[in-house]
Every structure is written in structure tokens, then in C-alpha cells.
MDTraj code that builds the backbone (N, CA, C; nanometers):
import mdtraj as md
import numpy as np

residues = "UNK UNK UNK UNK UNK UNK UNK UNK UNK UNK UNK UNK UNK UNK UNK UNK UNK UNK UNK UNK UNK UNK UNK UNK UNK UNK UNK UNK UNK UNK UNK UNK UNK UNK UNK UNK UNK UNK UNK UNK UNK UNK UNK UNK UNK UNK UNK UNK UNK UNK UNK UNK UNK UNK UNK UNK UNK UNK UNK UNK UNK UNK UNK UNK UNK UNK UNK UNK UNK UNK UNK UNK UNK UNK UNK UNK UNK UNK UNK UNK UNK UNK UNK UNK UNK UNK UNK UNK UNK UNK UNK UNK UNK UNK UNK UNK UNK UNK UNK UNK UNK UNK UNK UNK UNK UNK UNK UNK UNK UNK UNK UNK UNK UNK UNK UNK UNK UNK".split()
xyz = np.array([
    [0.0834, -0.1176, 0.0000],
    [0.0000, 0.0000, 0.0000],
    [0.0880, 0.1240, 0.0000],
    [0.0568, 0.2390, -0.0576],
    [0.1058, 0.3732, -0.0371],
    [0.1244, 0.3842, 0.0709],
    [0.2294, 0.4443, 0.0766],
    [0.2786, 0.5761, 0.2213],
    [0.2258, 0.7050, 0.1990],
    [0.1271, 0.7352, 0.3372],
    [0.0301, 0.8482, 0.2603],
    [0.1422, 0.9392, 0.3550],
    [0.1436, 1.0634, 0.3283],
    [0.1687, 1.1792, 0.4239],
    [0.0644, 1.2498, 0.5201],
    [0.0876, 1.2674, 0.6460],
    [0.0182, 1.2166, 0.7407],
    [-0.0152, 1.3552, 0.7610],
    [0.0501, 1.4527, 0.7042],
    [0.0468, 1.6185, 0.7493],
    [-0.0677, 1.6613, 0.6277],
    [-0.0734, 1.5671, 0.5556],
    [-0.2325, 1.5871, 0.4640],
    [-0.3593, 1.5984, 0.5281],
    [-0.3208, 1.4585, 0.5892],
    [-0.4762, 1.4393, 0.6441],
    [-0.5151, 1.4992, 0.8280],
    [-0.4202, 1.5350, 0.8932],
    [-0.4379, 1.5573, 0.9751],
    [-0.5513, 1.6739, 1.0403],
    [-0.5961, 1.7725, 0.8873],
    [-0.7446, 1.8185, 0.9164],
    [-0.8334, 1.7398, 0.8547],
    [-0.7917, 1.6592, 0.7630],
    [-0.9145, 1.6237, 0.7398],
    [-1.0051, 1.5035, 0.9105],
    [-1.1217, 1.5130, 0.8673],
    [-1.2189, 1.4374, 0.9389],
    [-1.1496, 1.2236, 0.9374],
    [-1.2279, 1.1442, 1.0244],
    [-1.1571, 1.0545, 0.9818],
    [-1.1968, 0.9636, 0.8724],
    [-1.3744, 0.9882, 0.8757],
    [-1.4587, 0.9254, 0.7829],
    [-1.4056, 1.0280, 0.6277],
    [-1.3430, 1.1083, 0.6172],
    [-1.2672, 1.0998, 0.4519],
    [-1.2078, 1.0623, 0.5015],
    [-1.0590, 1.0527, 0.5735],
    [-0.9540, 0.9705, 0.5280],
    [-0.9705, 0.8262, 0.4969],
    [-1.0858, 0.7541, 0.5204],
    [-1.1487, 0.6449, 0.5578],
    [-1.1608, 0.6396, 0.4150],
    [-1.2745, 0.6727, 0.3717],
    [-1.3302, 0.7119, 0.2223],
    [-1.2117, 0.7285, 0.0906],
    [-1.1522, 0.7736, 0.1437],
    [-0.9984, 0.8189, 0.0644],
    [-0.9347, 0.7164, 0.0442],
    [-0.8789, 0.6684, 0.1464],
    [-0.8384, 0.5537, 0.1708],
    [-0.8930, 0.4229, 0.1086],
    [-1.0271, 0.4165, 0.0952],
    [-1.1277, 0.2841, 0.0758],
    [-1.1148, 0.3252, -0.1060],
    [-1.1149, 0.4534, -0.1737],
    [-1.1496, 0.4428, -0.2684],
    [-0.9958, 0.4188, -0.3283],
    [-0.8808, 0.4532, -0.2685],
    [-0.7395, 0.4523, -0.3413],
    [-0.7308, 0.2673, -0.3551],
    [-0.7365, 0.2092, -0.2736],
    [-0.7860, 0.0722, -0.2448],
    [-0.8613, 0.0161, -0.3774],
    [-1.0051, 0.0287, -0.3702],
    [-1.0654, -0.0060, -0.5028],
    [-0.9719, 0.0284, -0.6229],
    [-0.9502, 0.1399, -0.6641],
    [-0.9021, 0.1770, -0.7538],
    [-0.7685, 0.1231, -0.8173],
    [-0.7054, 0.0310, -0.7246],
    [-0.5527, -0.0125, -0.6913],
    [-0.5902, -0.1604, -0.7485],
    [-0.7095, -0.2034, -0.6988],
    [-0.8117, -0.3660, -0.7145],
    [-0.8424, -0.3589, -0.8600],
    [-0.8870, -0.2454, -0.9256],
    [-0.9868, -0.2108, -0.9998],
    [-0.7887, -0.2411, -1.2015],
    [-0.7264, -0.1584, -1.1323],
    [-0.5986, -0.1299, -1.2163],
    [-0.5446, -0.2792, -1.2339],
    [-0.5426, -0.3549, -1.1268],
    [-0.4856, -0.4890, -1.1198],
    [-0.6129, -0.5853, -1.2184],
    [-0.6950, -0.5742, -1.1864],
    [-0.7689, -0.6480, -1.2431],
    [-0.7720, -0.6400, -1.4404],
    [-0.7744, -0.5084, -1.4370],
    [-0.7555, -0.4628, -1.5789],
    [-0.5834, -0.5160, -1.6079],
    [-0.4732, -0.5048, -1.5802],
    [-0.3961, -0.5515, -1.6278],
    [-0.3498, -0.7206, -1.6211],
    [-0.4390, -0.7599, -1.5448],
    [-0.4335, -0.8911, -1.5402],
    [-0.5237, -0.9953, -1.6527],
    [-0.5815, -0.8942, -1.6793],
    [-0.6653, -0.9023, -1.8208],
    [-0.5740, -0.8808, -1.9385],
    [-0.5151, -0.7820, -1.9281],
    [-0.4308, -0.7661, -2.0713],
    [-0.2995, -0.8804, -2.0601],
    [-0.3086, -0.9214, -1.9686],
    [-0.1437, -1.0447, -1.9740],
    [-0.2393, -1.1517, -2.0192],
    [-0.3747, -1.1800, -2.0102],
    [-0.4469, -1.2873, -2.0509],
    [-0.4426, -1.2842, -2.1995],
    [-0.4656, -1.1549, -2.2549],
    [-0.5082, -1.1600, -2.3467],
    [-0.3830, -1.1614, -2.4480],
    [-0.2561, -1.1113, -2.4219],
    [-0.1104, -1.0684, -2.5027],
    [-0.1414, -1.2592, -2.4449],
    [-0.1032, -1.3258, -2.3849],
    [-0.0670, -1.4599, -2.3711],
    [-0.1934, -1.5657, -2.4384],
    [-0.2977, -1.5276, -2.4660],
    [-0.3738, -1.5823, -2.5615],
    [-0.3573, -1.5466, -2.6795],
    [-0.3249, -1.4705, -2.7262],
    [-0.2688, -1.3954, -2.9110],
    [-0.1534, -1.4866, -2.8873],
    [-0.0021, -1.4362, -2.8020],
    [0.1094, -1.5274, -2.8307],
    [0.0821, -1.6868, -2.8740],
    [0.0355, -1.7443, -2.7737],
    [0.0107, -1.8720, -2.7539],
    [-0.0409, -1.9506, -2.8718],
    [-0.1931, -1.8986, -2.9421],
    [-0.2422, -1.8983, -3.0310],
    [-0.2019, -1.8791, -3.1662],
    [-0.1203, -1.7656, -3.1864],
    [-0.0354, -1.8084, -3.2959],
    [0.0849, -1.9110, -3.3089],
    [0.0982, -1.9299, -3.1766],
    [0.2010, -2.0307, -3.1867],
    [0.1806, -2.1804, -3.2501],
    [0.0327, -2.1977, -3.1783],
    [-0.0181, -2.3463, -3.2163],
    [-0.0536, -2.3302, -3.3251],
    [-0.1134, -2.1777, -3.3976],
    [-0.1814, -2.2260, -3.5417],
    [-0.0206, -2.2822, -3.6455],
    [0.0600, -2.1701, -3.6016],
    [0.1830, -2.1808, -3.6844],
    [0.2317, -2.3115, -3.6877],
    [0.2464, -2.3647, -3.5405],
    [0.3230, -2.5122, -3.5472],
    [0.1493, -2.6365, -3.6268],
    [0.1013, -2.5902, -3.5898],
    [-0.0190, -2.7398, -3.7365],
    [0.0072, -2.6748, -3.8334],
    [0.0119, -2.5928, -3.9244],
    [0.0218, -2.5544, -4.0588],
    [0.1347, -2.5807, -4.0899],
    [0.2620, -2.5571, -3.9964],
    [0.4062, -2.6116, -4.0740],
    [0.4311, -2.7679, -4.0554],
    [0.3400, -2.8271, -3.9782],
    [0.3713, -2.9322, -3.9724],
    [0.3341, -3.0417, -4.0764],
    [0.2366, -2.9207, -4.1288],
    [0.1082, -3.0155, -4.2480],
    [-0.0286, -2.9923, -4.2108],
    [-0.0245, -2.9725, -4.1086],
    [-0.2344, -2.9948, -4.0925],
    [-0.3057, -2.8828, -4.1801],
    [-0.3744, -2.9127, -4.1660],
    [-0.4785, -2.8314, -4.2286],
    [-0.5322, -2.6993, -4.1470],
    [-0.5356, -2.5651, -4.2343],
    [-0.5557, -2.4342, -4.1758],
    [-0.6949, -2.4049, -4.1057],
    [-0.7681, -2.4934, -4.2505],
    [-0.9161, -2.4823, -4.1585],
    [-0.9853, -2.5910, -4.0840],
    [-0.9610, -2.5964, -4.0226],
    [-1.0126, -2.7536, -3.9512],
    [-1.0571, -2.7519, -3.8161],
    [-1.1337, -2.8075, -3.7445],
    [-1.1642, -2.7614, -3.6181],
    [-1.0811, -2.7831, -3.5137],
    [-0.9416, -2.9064, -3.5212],
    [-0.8314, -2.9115, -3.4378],
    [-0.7812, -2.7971, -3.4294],
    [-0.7536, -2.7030, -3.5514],
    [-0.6513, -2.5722, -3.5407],
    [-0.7313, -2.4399, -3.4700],
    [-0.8715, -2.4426, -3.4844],
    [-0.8880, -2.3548, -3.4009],
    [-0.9616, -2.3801, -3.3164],
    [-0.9674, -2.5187, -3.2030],
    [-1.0386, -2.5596, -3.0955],
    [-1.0050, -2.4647, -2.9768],
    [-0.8327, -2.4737, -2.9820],
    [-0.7888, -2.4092, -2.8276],
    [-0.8568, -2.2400, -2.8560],
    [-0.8290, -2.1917, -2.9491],
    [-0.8972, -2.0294, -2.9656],
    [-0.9958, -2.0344, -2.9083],
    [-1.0779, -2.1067, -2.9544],
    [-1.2334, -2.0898, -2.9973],
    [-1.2723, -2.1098, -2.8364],
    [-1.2293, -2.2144, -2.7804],
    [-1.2648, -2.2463, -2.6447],
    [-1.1762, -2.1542, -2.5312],
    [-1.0499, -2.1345, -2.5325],
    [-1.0495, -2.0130, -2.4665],
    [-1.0486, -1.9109, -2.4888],
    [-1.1374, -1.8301, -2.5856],
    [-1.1364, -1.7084, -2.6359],
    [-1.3096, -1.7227, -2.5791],
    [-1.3698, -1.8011, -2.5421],
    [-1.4823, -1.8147, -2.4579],
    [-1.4419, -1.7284, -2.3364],
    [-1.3507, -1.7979, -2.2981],
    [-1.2732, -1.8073, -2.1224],
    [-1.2325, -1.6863, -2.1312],
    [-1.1673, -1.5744, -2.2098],
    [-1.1158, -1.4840, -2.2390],
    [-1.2116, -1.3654, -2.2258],
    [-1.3093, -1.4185, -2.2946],
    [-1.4937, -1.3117, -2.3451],
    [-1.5167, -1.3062, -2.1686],
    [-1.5783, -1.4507, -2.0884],
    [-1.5938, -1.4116, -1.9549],
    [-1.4773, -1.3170, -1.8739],
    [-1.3529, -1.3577, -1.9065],
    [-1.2745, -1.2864, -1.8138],
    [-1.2738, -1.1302, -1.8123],
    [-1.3082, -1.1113, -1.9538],
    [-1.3300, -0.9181, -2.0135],
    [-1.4545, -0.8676, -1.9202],
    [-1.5836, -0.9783, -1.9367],
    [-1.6544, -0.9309, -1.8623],
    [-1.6626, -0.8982, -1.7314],
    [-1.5566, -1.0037, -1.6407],
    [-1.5490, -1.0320, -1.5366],
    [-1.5059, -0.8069, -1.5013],
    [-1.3833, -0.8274, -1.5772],
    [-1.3521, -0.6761, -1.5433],
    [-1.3923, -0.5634, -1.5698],
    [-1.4383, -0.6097, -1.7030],
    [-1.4887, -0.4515, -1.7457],
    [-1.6835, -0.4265, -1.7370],
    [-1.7599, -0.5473, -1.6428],
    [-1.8578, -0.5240, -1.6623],
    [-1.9125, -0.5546, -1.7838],
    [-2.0983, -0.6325, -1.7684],
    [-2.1321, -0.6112, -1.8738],
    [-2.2317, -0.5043, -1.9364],
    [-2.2158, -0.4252, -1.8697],
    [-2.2514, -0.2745, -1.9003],
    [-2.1026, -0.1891, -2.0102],
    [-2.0638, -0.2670, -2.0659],
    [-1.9246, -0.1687, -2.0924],
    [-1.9658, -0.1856, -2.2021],
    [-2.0591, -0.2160, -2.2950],
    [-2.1034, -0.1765, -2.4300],
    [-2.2334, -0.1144, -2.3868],
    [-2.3115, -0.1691, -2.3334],
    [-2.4489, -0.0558, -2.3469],
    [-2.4785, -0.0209, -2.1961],
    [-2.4234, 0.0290, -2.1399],
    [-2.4065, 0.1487, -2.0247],
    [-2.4990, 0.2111, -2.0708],
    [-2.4675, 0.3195, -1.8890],
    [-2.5339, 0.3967, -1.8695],
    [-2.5021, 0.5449, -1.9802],
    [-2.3549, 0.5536, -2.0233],
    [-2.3605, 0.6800, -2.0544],
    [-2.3971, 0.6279, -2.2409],
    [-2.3735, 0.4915, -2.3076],
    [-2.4585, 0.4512, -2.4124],
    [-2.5926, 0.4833, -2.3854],
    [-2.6507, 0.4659, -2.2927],
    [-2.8266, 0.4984, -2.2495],
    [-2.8701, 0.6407, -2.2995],
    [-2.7454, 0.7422, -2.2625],
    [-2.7279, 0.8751, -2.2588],
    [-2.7649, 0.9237, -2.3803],
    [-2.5979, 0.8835, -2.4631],
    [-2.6327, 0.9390, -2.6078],
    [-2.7368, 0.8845, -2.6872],
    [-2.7869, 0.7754, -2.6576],
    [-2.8869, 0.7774, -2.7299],
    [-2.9916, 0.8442, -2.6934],
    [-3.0267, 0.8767, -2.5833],
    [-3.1317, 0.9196, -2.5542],
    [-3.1100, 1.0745, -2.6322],
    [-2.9928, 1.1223, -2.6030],
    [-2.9964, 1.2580, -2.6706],
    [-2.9884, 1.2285, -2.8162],
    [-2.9680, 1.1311, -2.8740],
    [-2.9734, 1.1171, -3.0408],
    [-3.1031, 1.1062, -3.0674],
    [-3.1933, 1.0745, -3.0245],
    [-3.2933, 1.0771, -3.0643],
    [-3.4032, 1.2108, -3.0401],
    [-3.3514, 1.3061, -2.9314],
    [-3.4047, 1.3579, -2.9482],
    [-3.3611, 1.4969, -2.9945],
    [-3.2150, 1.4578, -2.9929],
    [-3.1675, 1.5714, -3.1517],
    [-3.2734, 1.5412, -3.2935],
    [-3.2784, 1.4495, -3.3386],
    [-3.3681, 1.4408, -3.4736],
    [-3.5063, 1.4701, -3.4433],
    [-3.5598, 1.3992, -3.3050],
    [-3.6822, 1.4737, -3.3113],
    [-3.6930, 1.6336, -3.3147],
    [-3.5981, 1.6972, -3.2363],
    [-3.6199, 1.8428, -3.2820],
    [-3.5785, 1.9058, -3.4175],
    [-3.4872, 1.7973, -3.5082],
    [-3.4991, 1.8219, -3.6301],
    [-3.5923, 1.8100, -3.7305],
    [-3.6953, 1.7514, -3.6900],
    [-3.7933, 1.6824, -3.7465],
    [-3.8848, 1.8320, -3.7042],
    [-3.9104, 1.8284, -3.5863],
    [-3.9856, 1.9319, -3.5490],
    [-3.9691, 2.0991, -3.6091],
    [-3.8591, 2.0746, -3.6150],
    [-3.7704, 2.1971, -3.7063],
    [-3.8322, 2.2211, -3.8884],
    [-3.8215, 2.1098, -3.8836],
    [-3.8751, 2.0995, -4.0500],
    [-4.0255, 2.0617, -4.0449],
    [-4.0762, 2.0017, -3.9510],
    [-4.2492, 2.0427, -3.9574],
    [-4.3098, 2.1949, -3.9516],
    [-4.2365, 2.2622, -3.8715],
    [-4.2997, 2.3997, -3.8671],
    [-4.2543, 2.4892, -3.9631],
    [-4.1620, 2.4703, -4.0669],
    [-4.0736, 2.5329, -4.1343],
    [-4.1815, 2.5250, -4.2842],
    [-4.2760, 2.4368, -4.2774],
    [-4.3494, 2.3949, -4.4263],
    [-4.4727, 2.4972, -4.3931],
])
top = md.Topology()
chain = top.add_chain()
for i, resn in enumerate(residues, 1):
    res = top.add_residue(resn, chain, resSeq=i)
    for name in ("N", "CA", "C"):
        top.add_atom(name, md.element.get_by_symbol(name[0]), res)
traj = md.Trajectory(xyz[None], top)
């Protein structure tokens, strides 16, 4: 954990330093988790080209379901693990909820724009 400086907090209250503290924490959980994701994923690309490369030079066949079983099945394992971190709100979230909501009602006032305009 950080070494906080103690002449920071000494006005603050204890419930922030608490808070402060609790969120530097998450955020520390939150960084690890995301890069523990990207070593999954650089070590599933490495790995994966490795095996397609070694069946094709060996002779096998490129398209076949032996050559891309291990992908296919841990690139499953890979899909959960993304979710695991990034939520499955990380394509249609709250702030996706947003713009659309304002995209639509940009055109409706364009629409409205050009109804009163005739």
C-alpha cells in the first residue's frame, strides 16, 4: 500500500480519510484487475499463434476444427474474463443509455424543425 503523508490528512475528518483511503484501495483492485486481463489476453494472441503456426508447418490443415479448438474455447474463457472486469454494461451502459437518448431527441427536434418550417 502507499505511504500516505500524514500532514495531509491531519485536518481532514476521519470518515474521509477512511473514504480516501477505501477508494485509493478499489481503484488499486480495480488497475490490477484490468492488467491482469491484458497479460491474458497478449498470452492468448502469443500462444495462439504459436499453435496455429506449429499445425500448418507441420502439415495440418488451416481450416479444420483441431486448429482452431484451443482459440475458440479459450477465447470463450477470455470473453468471460473481459466481462469479469470490465462489466457487462461496458457496451451498453449507462452513458450509451445517454447518447442515445440525446440522439434521438436531436432528430426529433430536427424533425420538429422541418415540420414547422413547411
Amino acid at each position: 500500500m502507499r505511504n500516505y503523508d500524514l500532514e495531509s490528512y491531519k485536518n481532514e475528518g476521519s470518515d474521509e480519510r477512511f473514504y480516501r483511503e477505501d477508494a485509493y484501495l478499489r481503484a488499486k483492485q480495480k488497475v490490477k484487475k484490468i492488467l491482469g486481463f491484458y497479460w491474458h489476453l497478449a498470452s492468448y494472441i502469443i500462444v495462439n499463434l504459436f499453435i496455429i503456426i506449429l499445425i500448418v508447418s507441420n502439415g495440418g490443415e488451416l481450416f479444420s476444427f483441431g486448429t482452431f479448438a484451443t482459440p475458440l474455447f479459450w477465447g470463450i474463457g477470455l470473453l468471460f474474463h473481459f466481462l469479469s472486469v470490465y462489466g457487462v454494461n461496458f457496451i451498453f451502459g449507462k452513458k450509451w443509455e445517454e447518447r442515445k437518448i440525446a440522439e434521438y431527441m436531436e432528430k426529433e427536434n430536427i424533425n420538429l424543425d422541418n415540420h414547422e418550417q413547411r
